[in-house]
BASETI-748799 format. One line per field, with one value per residue (C-alpha): residue number from 1; residue in three letters; x, y, z. Coordinates in Angstrom, 3 decimals, padded with zeros to 6 digits. Example, Ala and Ser with C-alpha at 12.3 -4.5 7.8 and 13.67 -1.06 7.14 Angstrom:
BEGIN
pos c(1:2);
code c(ALA:SER);
px c(012.300:013.670);
py c(-004.500:-001.060);
pz c(007.800:007.140);
% end
This chain:
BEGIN
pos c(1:2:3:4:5:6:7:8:9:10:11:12:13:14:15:16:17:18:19:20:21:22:23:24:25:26:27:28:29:30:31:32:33:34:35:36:37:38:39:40:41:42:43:44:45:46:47:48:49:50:51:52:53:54:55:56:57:58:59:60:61:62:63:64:65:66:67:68:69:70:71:72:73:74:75:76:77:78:79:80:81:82:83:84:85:86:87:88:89:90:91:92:93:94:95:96:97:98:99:100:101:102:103:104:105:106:107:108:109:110:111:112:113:114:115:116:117:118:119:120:121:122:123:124:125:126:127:128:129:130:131:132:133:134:135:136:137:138:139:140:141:142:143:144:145:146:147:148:149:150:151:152:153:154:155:156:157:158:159:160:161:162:163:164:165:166:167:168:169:170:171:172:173:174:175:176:177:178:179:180:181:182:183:184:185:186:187:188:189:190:191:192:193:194:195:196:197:198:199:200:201:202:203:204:205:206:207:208:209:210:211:212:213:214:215:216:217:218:219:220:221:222:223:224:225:226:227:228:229:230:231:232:233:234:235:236:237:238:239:240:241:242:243:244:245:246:247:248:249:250:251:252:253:254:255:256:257:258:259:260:261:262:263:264:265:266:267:268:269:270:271:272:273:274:275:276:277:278:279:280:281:282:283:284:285:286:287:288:289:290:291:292:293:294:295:296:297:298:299:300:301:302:303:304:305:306:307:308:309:310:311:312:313:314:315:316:317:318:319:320:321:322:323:324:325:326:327:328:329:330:331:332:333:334:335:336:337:338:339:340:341:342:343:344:345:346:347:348:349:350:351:352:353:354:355:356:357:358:359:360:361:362:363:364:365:366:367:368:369:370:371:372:373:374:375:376:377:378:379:380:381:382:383:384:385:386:387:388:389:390:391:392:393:394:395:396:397:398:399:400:401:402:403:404:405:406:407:408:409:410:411:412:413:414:415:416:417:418:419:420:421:422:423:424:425:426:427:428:429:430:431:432:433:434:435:436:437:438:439:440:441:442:443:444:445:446:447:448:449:450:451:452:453:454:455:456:457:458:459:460:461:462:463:464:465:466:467:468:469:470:471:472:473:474:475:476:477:478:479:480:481:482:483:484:485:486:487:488:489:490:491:492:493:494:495:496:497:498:499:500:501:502:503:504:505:506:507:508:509:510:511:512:513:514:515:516:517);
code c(UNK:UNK:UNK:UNK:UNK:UNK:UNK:UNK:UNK:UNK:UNK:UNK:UNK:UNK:UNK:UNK:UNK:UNK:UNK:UNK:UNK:UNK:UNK:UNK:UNK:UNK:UNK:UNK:UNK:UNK:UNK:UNK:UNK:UNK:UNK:UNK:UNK:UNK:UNK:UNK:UNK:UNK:UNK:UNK:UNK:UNK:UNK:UNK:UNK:UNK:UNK:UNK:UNK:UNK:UNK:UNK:UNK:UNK:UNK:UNK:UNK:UNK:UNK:UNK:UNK:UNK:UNK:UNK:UNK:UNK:UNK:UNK:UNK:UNK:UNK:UNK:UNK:UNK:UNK:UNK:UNK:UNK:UNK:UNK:UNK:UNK:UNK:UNK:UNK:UNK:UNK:UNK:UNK:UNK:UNK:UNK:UNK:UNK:UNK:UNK:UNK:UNK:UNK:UNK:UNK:UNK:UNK:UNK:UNK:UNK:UNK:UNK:UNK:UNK:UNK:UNK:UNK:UNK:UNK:UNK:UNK:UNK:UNK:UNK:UNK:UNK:UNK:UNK:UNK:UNK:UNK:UNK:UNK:UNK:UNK:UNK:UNK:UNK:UNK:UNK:UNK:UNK:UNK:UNK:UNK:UNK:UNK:UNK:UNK:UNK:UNK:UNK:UNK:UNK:UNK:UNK:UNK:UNK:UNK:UNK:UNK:UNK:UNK:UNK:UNK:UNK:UNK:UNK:UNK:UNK:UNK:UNK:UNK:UNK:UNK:UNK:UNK:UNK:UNK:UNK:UNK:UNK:UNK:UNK:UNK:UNK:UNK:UNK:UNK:UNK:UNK:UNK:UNK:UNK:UNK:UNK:UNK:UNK:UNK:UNK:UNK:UNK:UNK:UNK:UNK:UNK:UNK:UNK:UNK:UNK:UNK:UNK:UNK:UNK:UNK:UNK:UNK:UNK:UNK:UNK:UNK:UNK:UNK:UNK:UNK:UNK:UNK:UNK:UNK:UNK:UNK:UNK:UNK:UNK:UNK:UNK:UNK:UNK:UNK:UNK:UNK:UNK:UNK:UNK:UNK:UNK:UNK:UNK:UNK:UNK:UNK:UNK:UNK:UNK:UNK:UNK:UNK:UNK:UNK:UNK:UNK:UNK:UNK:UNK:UNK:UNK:UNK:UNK:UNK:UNK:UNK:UNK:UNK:UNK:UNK:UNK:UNK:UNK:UNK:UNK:UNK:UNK:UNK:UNK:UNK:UNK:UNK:UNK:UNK:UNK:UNK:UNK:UNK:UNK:UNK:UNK:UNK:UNK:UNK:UNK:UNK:UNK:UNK:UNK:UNK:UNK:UNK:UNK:UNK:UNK:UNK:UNK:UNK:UNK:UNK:UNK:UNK:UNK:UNK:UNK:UNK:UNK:UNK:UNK:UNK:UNK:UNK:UNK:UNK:UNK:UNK:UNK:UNK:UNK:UNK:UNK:UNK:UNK:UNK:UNK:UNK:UNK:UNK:UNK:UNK:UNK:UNK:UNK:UNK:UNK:UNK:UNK:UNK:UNK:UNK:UNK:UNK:UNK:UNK:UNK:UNK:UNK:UNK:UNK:UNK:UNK:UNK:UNK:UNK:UNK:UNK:UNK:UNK:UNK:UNK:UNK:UNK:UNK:UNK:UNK:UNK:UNK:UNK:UNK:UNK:UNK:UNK:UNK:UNK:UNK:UNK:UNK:UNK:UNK:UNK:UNK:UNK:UNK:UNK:UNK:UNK:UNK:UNK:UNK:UNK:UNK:UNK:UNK:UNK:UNK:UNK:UNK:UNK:UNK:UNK:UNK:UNK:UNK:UNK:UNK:UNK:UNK:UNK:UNK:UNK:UNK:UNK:UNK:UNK:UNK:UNK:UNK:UNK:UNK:UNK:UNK:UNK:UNK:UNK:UNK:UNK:UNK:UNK:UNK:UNK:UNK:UNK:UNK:UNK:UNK:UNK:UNK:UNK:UNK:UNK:UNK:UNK:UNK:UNK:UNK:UNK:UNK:UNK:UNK:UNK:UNK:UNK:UNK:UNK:UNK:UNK:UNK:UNK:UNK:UNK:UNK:UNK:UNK:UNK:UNK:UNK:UNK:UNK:UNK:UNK:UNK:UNK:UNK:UNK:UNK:UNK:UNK:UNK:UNK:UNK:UNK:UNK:UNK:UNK:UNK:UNK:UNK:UNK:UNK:UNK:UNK:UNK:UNK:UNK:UNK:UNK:UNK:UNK:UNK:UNK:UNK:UNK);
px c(000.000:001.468:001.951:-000.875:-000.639:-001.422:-002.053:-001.360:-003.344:-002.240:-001.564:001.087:004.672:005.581:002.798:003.228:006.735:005.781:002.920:004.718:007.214:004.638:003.524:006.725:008.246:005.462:006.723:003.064:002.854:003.807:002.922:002.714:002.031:001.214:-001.206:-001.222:-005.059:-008.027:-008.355:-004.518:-006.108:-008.978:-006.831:-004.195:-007.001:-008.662:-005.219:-002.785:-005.961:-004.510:-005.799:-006.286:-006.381:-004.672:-006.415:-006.672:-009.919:-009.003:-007.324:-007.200:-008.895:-011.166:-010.925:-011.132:-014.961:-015.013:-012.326:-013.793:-017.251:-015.433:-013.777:-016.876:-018.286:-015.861:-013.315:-014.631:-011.767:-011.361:-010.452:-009.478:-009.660:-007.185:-009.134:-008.387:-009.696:-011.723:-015.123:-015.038:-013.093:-015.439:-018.302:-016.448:-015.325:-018.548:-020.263:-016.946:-017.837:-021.963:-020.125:-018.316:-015.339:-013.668:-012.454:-010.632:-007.492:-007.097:-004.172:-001.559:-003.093:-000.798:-004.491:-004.886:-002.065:-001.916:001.493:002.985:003.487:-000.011:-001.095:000.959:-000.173:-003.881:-002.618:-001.301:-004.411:-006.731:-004.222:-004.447:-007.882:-008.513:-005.999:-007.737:-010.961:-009.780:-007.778:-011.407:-013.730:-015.732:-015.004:-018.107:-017.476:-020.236:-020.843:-022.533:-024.208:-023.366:-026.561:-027.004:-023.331:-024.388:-027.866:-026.409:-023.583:-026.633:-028.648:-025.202:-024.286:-027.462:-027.587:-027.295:-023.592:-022.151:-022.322:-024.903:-028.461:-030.095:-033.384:-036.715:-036.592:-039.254:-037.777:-040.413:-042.992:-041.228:-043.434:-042.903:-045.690:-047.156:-044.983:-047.358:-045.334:-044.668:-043.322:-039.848:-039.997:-038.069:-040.739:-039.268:-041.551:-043.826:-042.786:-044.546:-044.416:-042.763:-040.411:-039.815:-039.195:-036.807:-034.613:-034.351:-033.030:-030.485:-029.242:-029.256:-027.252:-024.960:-022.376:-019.481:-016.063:-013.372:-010.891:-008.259:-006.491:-010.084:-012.354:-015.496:-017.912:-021.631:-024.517:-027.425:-029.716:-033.215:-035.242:-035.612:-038.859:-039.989:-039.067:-036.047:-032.967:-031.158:-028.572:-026.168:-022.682:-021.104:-018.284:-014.474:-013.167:-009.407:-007.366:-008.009:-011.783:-011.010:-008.970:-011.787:-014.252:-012.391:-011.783:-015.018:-016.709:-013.886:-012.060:-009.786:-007.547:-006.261:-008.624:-011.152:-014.392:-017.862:-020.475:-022.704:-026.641:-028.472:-029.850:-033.158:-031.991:-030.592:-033.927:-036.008:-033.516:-034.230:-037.845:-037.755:-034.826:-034.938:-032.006:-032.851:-034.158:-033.125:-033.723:-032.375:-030.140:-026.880:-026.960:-027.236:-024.738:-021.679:-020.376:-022.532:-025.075:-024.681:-028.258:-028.973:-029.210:-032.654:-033.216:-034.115:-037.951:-039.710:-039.655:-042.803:-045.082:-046.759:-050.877:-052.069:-053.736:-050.214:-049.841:-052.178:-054.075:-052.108:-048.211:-049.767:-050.493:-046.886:-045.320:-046.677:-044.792:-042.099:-043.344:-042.604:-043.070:-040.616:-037.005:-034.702:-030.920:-028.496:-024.724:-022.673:-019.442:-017.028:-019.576:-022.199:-022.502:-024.129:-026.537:-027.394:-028.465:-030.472:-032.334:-032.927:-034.135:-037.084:-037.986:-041.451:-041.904:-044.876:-042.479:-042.940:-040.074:-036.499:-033.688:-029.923:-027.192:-023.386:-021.569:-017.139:-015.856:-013.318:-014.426:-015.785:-016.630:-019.653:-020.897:-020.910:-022.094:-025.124:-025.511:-026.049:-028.461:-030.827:-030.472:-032.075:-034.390:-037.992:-037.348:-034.138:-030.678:-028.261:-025.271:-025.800:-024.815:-024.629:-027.776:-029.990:-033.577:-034.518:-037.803:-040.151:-039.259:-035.461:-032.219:-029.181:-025.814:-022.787:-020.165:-017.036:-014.413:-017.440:-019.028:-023.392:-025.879:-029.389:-030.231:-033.057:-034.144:-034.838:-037.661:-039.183:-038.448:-034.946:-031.390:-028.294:-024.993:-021.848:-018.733:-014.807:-014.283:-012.170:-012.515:-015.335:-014.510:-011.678:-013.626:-015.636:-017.748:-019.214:-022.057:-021.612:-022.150:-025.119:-026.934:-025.938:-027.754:-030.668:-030.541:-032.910:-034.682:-038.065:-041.061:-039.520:-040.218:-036.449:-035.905:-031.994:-030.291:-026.234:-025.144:-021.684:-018.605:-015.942:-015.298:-017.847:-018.867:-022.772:-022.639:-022.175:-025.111:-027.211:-027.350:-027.791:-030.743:-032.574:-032.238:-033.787:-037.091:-036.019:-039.100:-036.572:-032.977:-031.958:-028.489:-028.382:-028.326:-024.521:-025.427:-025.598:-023.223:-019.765:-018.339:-020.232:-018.320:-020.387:-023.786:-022.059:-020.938:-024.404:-025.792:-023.422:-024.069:-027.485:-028.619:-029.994:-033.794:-033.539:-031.537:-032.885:-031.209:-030.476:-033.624:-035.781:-034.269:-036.327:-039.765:-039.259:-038.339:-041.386:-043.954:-042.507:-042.701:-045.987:-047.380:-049.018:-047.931:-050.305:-048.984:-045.529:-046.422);
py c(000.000:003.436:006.124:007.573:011.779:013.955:017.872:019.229:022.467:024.308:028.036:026.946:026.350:023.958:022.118:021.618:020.804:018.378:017.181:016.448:014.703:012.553:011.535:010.800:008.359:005.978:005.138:004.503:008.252:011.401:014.715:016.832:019.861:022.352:025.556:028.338:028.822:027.320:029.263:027.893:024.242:024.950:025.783:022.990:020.066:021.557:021.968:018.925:016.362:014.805:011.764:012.878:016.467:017.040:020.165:022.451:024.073:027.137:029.149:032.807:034.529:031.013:028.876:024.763:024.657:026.729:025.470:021.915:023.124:024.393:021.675:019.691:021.442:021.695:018.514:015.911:014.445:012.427:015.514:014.443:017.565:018.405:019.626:021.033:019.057:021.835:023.160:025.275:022.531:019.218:021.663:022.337:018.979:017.403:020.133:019.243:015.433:016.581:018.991:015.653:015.190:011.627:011.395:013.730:013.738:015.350:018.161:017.417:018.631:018.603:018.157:015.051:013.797:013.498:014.008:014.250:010.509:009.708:012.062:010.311:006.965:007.849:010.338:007.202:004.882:006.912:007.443:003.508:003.573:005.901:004.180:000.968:002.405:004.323:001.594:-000.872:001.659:001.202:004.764:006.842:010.448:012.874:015.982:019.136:021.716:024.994:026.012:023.087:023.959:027.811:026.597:024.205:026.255:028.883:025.992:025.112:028.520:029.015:025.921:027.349:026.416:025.696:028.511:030.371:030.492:027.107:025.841:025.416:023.984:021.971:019.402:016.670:019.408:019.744:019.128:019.543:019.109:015.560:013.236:010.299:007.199:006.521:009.806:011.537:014.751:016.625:016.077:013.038:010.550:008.899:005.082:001.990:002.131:005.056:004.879:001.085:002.446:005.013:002.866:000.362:003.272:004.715:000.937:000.569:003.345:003.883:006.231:006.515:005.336:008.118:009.145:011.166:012.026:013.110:016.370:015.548:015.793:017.486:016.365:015.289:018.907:018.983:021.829:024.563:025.000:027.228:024.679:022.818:026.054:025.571:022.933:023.643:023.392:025.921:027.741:026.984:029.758:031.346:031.624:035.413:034.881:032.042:034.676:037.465:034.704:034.098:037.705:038.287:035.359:033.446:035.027:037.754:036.957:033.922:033.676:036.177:034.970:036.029:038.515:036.307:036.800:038.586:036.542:034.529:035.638:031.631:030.144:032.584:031.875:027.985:028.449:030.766:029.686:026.627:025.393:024.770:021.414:018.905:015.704:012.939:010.214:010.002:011.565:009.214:010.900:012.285:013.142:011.322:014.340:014.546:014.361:017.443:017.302:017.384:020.665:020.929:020.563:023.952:023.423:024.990:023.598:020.477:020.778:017.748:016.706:015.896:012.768:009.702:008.709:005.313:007.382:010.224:007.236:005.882:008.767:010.156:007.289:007.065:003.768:002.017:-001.229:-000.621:000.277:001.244:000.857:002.287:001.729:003.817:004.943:006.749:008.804:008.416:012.202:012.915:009.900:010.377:014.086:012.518:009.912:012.162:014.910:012.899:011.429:013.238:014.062:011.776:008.682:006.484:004.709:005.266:005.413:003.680:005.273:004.321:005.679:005.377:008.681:009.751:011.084:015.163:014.383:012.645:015.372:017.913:015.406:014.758:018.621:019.368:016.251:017.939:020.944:019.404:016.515:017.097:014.095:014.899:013.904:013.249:012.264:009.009:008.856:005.649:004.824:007.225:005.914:005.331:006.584:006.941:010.001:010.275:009.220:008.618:008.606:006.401:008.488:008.321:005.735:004.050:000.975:001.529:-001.261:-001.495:-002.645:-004.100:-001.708:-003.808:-001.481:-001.176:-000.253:000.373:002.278:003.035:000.791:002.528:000.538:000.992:-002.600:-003.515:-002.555:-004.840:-005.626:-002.862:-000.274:001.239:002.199:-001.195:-001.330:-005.180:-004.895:-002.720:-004.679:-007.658:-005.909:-006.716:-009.838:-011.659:-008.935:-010.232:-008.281:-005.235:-005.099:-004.488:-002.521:-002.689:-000.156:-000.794:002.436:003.509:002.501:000.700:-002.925:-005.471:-003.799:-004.604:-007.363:-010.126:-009.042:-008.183:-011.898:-012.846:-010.414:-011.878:-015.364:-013.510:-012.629:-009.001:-007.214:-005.203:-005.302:-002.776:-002.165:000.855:000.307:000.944:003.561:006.202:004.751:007.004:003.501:000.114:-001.724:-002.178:-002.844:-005.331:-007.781:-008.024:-008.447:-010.851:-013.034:-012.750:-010.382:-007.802:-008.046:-005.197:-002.758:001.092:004.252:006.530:008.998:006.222:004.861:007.291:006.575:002.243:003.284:005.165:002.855:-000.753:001.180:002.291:-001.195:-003.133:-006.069:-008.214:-007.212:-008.156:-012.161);
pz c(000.000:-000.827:001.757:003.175:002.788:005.451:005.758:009.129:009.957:013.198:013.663:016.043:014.397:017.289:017.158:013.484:013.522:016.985:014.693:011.739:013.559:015.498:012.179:010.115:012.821:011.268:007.466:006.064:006.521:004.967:005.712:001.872:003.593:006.618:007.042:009.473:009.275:007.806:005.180:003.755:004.772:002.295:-000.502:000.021:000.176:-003.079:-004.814:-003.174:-002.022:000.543:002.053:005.414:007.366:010.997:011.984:014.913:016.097:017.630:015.344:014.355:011.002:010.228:012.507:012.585:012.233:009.420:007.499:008.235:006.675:003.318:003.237:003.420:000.727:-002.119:-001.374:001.024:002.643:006.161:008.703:012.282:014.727:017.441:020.336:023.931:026.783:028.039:028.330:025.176:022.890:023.624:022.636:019.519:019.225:019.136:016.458:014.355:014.347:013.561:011.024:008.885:010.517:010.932:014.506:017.174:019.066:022.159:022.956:025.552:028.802:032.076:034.470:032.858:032.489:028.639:027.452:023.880:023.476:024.158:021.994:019.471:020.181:019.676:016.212:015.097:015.603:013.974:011.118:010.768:011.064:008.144:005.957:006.349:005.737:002.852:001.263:001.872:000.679:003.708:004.436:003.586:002.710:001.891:000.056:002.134:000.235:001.127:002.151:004.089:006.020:006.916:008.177:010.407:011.911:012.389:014.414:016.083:017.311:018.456:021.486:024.624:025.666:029.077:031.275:028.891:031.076:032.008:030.264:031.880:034.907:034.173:031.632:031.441:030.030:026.570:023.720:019.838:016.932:017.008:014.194:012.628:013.581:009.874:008.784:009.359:011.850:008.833:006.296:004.314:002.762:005.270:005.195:003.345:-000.442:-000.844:001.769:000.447:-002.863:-001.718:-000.240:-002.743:-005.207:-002.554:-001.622:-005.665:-006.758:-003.550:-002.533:-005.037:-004.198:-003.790:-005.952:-004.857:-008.059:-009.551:-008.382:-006.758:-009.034:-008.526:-006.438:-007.986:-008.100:-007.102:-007.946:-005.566:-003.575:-000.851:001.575:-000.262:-000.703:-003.921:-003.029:-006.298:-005.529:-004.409:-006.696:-005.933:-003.710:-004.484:-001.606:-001.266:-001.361:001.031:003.901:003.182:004.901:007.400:008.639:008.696:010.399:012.623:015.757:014.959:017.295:019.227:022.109:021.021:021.657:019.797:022.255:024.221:023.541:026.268:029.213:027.644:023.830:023.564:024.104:022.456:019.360:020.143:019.762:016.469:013.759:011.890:009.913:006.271:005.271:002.248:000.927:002.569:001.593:-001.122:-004.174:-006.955:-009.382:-008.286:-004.929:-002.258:-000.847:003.032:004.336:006.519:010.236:011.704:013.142:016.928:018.154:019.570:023.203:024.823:027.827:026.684:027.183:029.331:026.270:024.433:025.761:024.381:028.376:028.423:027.930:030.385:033.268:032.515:032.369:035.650:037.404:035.266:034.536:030.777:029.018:026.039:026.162:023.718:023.693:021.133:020.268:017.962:016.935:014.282:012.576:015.923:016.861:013.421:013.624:016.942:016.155:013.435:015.391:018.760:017.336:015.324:018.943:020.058:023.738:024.474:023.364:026.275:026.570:027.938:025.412:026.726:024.303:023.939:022.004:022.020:023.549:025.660:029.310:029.147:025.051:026.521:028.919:025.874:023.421:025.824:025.847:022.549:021.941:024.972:022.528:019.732:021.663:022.680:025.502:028.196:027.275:030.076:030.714:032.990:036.697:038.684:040.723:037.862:038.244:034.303:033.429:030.407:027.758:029.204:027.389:029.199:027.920:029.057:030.173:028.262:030.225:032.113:030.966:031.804:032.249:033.176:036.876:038.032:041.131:044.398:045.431:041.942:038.745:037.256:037.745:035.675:036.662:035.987:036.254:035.411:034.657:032.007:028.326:026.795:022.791:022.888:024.429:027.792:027.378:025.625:023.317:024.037:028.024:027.798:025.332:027.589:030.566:028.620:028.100:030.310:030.931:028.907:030.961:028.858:025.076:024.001:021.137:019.630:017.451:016.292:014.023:012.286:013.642:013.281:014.794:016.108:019.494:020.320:017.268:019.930:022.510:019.798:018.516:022.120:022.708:019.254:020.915:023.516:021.854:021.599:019.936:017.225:016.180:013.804:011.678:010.100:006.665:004.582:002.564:005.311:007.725:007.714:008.909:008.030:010.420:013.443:011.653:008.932:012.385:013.212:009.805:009.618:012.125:012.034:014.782:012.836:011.793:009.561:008.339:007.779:006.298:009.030:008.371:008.359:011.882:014.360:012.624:012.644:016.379:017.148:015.068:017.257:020.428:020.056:018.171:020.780:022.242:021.161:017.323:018.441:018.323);
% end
């Protein structure tokens, strides 16, 4: 295999130099080329098309999230972030990964210990990883239409951040327009025929491999509507064109920050703007179309009347019958986006996520999917009582599993035992927490990532009389590694695009038992 080319982006010479170096003391890699600032990244990836980007997020004149966006849109191309272990950088971390890119890396930090060789270690494995999934074509990259990129870094800026006022107290009373069961909360195609039909032609035509000595090529078009923007490419920018952006929207200088929005202007913002929609799915011609993120539900008091009378009984005791439990990986951020924010808040049922992540990661990730979710998204705790219309999150470096409650009803386990199938948290050990657990209806969802992790447990909760097991389906997955282990070995039922995950979610929870045998 030849050697695998790499652009490091950093505004920092030392860190590019310590960078480069990091990278070169492994012979299947060479770094072609270094940038001061995104705008420089943009222009080498268009002209030099690497194979992979190391790039900083803070930086001054356009900054790592910006750059990563261009980048998006005129040269897809596997981008792994370097991020801060702070506050600030696993917020921007996790938009990066719902923006397209591949992985992360965190920055040497003295509180935790994480020194340049470690740093290293982990630049090195995800370099391997990409080569692998570059070299097997299982790598997935996907076009974003410009329009599509400034609508969602407009929904993105606008979540409420950490330290920015609180939400409603009140988080059980958030509501959002009632979804039929068969339809997607974005407006796609309501399921059955259609939906059937859809997914045959996606599966059929599939996302084109990439070529890295050829220019992407153009989307498919669809005609622009009122409610569907223009999504025609956008034009190549020159370099000039490129550092004009960037002086205007980035940071103009290293640590400068953007104003903060007046006490109560976040929510109001929440409640008002709406990222532009699109079609969902690949493009059939060309570059393969990213499908846009879902935007976030309007969160307002929910009437009495929102909840159908059996959910409002359940829900008033925190009592369920249904539970669903999710595992995800490389590419997970962006699919979990997708499939919270189609959840409605009368869902009665309590959703179990995992999805590999570093401890902190986890805590913002969990943020911003309680930004765009009409149920509560938290970061799990040990001895959590899991109720109906709640999600919890493992916490990165914790392995979580569902325990039976000896006074009633149910808790989160948290555990530092050893790594399960290479990682903790496990998809594998909370699926197994399931297992066994048959007075619940349990309904099992694997999603991109690389590995096998959840493929295991899934077979054993089919053999279990689970009431659904779902793989997402390869076309949308940034990494069919994960879902292909339990196709494979038989523990899937059914595989869905990603859009069309949410609704098959929605429609088995709320199908009565009796339908279920």
């Amino acid at each position: 295999m030849s050697e695998f080319t790499v652009l490091v982006v950093d505004d920092s010479p030392f860190m590019r130099k310590l960078v480069g170096d990091l990278i070169a003391s492994d012979s299947a890699f060479k770094v072609v080329a270094t940038a001061a600032d995104g705008a420089e990244a943009v222009d080498r990836v268009c002209g030099l098309r690497p194979d992979i980007v190391i790039m900083d997020l803070e930086m001054p004149a356009m900054n790592g999230l910006e750059a990563l966006k261009l980048i998006m849109t005129q040269c897809p191309t596997p981008v792994v972030m370097m991020s801060a272990v702070t506050d600030r950088g696993t917020r921007d971390t996790i938009r990066a990964l719902q923006f397209g890119a591949f992985d992360f890396v965190r920055k040497p930090d003295g509180a935790l210990k994480l020194d340049v060789s470690q740093m290293g270690e982990m630049l090195i494995e995800k370099l391997h990883m990409a080569r692998e999934l570059v070299a097997s074509g299982a790598l997935r990259l996907r076009r974003m239409p410009e329009a599509e990129a400034e609508a969602r870094v407009e929904a993105q800026d606008e979540t409420p951040a950490a330290g920015d006022d609180p939400p409603s107290a009140d988080r059980q009373s958030r509501t959002v327009a009632d979804t039929p069961a068969g339809t997607s909360a974005s407006g796609g195609d309501p399921l059955g025929a259609a939906g059937a039909l859809a997914r045959a032609e996606t599966a059929a035509a599939g996302p084109p491999p990439r070529d890295a000595d050829a220019p992407p090529s153009a989307p498919a078009v669809m005609p622009p509507t009122a409610e569907q923007p223009d999504k025609r490419p956008p034009p190549r920018r020159s370099l000039e064109e490129l550092r004009a952006f960037g002086r205007t929207s980035g940071p103009q200088a290293p640590g400068e920050r953007p104003a903060r929005r007046p006490p109560g202007a976040q929510d109001e913002a929440n409640r008002t703007k709406r990222p532009a929609g699109g079609p969902a799915g690949a493009a059939k011609d060309g570059a393969a179309a990213m499908p846009p993120l879902r935007p976030g539900p309007r969160r307002a008091d929910a009437a009495p009347e929102a909840l159908p009378p059996e959910a409002a009984v359940l829900r008033a005791h925190g009592a369920f019958t249904d539970i669903v439990a999710i595992g995800t990986s490389t590419g997970g951020p962006r699919a979990l986006h997708e499939v919270m924010s189609a959840i409605p808040a009368s869902f009665p049922a309590p959703i179990l996520i995992v999805q590999h992540m570093p401890p902190k990661f986890t805590h913002s990730l969990a943020q911003r999917l309680d930004s765009c979710s009409a149920i509560e998204v938290r970061e799990a705790e040990d001895g959590d009582r899991v109720v109906a219309g709640h999600a919890y999150l493992a916490p990165g470096g914790k392995h979580m599993r569902l325990q039976k409650d000896p006074h009633g009803g149910y808790r989160i386990a948290l555990s530092e035992d050893q790594p399960v199938s290479g990682h903790r948290p496990s998809v594998d050990v909370m699926f197994d927490s399931l297992v066994g657990r048959r007075e619940l209806r349990r309904h099992v969802v694997l999603m991109t990532g690389m590995g096998s992790d959840g493929a295991r447990a899934m077979k054993a909760l089919r053999d279990d009389g689970a009431a659904l097991l779902i793989a997402e389906a390869e076309e949308t997955c940034v990494v069919y590694g994960m879902p292909r282990s339990a196709v494979e070995n038989g523990a899937a039922q059914a595989q869905f695009p990603l859009q069309q995950i949410a609704p098959e979610l929605i429609r088995s929870v709320e199908r009565p038992r009796a339908k279920q045998h």
